[in-house]
SENU-168919 format. One record per residue: residue in three letters; x, y, z of N, C-alpha, C in turn. Coordinates in steps of 0.02 Angstrom, whole numbers, plus 50000, padded with zeros to 5 digits. Example, Ala and Ser with C-alpha at 12.3 -4.5 7.8 and 13.67 -1.06 7.14 Angstrom:
2
 resn  n.xx  n.yy  n.zz ca.xx ca.yy ca.zz  c.xx  c.yy  c.zz
  ALA 50660 49716 50390 50615 49775 50390 50660 49835 50390
  SER 50642 49888 50354 50684 49947 50357 50645 50002 50394
This chain:
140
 resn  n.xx  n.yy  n.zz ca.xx ca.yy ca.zz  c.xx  c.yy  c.zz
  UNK 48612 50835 49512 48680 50823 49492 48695 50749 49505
  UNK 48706 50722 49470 48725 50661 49467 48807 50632 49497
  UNK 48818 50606 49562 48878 50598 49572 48915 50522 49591
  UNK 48953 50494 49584 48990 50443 49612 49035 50451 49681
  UNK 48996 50427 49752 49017 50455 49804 49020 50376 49832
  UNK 49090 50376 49856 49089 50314 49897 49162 50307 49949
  UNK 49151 50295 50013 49208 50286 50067 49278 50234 50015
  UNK 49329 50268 50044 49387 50231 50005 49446 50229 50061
  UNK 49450 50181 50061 49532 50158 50111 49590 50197 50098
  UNK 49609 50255 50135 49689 50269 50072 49729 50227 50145
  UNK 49790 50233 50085 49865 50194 50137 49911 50233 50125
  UNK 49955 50221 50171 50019 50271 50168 50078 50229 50197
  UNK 50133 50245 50164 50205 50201 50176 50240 50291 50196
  UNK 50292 50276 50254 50352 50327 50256 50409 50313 50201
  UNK 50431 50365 50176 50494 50350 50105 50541 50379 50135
  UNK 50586 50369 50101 50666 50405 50097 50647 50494 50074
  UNK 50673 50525 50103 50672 50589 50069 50743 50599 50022
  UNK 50737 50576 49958 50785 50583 49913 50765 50537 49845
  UNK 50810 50567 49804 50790 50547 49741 50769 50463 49726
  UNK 50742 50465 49730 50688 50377 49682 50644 50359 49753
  UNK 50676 50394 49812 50624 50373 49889 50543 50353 49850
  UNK 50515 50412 49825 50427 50403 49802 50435 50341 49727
  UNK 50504 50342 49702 50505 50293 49650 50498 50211 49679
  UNK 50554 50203 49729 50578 50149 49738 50488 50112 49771
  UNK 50452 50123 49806 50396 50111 49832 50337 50114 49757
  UNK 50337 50143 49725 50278 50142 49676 50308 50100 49615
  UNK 50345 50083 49611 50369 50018 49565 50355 49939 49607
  UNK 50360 49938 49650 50351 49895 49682 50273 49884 49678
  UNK 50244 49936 49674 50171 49911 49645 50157 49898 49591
  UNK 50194 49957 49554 50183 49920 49484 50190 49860 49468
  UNK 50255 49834 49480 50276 49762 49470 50215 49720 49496
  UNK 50179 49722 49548 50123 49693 49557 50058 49695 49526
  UNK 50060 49747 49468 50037 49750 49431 49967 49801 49474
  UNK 49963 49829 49534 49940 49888 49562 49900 49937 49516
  UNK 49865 49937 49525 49839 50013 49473 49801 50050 49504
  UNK 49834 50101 49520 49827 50162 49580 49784 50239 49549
  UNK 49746 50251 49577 49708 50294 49545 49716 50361 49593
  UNK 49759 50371 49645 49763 50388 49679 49836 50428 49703
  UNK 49857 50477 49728 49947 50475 49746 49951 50531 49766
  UNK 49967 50553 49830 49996 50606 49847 50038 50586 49885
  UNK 50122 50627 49882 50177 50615 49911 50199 50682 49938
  UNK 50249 50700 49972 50257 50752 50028 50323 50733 50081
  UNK 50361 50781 50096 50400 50773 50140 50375 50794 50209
  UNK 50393 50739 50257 50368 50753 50324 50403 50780 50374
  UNK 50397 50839 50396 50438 50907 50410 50456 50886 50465
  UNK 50400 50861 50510 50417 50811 50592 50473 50757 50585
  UNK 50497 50719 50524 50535 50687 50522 50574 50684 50455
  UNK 50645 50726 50474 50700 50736 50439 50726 50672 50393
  UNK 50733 50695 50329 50756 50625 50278 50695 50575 50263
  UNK 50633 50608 50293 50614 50564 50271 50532 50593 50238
  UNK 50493 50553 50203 50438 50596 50182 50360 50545 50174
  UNK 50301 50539 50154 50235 50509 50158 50224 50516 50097
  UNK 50175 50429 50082 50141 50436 50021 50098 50419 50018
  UNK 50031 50415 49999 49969 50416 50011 49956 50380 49960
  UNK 49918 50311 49940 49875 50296 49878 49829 50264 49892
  UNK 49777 50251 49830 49729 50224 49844 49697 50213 49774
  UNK 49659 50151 49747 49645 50102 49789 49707 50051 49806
  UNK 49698 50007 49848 49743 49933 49833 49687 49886 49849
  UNK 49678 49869 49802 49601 49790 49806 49639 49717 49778
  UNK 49614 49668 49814 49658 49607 49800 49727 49590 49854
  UNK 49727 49544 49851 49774 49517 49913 49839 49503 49875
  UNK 49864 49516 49817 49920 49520 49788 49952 49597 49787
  UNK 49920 49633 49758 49917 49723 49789 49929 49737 49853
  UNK 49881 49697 49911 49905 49731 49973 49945 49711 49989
  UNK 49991 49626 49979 50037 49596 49985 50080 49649 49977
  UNK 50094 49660 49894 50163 49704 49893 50152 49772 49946
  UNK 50106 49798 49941 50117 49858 49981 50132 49838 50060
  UNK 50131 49796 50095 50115 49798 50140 50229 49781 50149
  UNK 50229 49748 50091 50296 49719 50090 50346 49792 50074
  UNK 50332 49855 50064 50349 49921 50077 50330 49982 50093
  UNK 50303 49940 50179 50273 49969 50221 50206 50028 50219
  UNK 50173 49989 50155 50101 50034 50187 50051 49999 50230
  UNK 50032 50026 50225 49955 50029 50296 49894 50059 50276
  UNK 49856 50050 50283 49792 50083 50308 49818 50136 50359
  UNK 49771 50189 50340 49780 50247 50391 49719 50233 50410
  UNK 49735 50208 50492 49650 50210 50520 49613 50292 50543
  UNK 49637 50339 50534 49619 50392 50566 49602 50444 50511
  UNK 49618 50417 50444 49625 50461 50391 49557 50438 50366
  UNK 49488 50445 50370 49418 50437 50330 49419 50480 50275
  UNK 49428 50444 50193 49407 50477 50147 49353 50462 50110
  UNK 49332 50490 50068 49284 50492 50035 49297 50502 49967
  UNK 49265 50450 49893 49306 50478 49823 49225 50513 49797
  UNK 49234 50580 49755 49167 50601 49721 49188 50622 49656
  UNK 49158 50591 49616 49179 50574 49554 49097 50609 49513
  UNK 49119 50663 49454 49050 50667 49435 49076 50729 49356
  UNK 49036 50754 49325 49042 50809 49279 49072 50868 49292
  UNK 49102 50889 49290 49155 50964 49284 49089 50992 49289
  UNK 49087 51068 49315 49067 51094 49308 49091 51156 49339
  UNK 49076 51239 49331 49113 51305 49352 49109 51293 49442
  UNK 49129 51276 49486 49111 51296 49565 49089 51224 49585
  UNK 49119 51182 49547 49086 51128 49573 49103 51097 49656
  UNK 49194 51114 49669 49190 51095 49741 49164 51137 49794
  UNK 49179 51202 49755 49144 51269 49813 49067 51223 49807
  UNK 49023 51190 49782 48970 51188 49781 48961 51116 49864
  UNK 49003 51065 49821 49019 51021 49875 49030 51033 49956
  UNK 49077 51066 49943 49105 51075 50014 49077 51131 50064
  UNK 49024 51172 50012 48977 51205 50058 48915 51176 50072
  UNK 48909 51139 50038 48864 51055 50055 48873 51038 50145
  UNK 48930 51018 50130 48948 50987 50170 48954 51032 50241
  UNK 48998 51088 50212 48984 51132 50287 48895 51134 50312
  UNK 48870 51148 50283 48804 51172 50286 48771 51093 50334
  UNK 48817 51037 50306 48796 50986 50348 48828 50988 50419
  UNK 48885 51022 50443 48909 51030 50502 48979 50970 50491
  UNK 49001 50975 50418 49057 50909 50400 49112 50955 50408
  UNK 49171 50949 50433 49237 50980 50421 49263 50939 50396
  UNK 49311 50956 50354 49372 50921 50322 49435 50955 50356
  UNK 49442 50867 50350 49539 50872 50347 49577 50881 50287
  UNK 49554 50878 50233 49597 50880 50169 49552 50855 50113
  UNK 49574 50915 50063 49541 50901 50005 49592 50892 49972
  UNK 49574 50844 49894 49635 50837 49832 49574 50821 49772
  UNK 49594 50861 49723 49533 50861 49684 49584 50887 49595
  UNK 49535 50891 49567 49586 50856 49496 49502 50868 49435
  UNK 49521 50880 49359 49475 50887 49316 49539 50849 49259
  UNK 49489 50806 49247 49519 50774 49172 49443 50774 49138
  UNK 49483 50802 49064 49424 50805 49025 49340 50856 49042
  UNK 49296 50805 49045 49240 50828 49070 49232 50799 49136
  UNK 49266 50783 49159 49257 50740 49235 49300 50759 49281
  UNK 49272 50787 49331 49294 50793 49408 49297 50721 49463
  UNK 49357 50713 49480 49367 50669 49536 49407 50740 49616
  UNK 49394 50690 49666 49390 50730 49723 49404 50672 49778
  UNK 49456 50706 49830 49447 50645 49870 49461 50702 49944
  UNK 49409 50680 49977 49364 50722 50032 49415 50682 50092
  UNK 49464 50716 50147 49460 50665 50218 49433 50719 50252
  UNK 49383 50674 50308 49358 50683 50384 49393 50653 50412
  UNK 49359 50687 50477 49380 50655 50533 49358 50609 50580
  UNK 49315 50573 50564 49288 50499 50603 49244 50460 50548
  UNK 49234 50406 50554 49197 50362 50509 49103 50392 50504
  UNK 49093 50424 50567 49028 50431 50571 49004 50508 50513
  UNK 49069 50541 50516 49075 50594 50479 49071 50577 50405
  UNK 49115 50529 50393 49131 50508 50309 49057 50478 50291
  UNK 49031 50442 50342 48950 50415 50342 48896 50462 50311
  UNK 48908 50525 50357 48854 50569 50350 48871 50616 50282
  UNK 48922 50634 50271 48964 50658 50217 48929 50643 50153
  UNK 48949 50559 50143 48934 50505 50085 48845 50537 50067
  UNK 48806 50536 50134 48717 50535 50145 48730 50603 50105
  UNK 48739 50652 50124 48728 50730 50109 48754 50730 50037
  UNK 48805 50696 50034 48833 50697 49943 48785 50653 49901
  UNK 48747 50620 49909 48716 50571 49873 48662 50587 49869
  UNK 48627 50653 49915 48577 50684 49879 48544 50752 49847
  UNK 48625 50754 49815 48628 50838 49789 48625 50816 49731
């Protein structure tokens, strides 16, 4: 199986929990002309009014500029992984018992089929994990 497996930085800004909160922050990239391949947003139950957004990539120092200018970050604790490859019937059940079978737990999967193509974005929990992860995915 042929796959595209490679460690990816996500970042995350806290928003407003209310209408344009996930707007007002992802225009601001746009305007930077950002092109995000990436986005999950969510209200954060620990903190009332307000909610998390997750993207990724931001490459270039004009991109991280703006983001950084509405408050994202690097999540240092969040190790993901992007696996990018052909659709196929069971394809993450196939992955992610890969991976168990490697002794990998995940913290969170987000995974998606456009067309004939599966993208997937894998977090662990330490860099040495996303390491060994990447090894075990790259030779299935």
């Amino acid at each position: 199986m042929e796959l595209s497996v490679e460690r990816v930085d996500v970042w995350a800004a806290t928003i407003e929990d209310k209408p344009g909160g996930l707007a007002n922050v992802l225009s601001v990239l746009r305007d930077a002309g950002v092109d995000l391949q990436f986005i999950i947003a969510r209200r954060s139950p620990e903190a009332s009014g307000k909610g998390v957004v997750f993207v990724a990539p931001l490459q270039g120092d004009s991109a991280i500029r703006a983001a950084t200018q509405v408050g994202f970050s690097v999540t240092p604790s969040l190790h993901s992984i992007r696996v990018m490859g052909l659709d196929q019937l069971g394809i993450i059940a196939q992955l992610t018992q890969m991976l168990a079978d490697g002794g990998i737990n995940l913290r969170g999967v987000s995974a998606a089929v456009l067309g004939t193509q599966f993208i997937a974005y894998l977090a662990v929990d330490s860099l040495a994990d996303a390491d060994q992860a990447i090894d075990i995915l790259q030779r299935a």
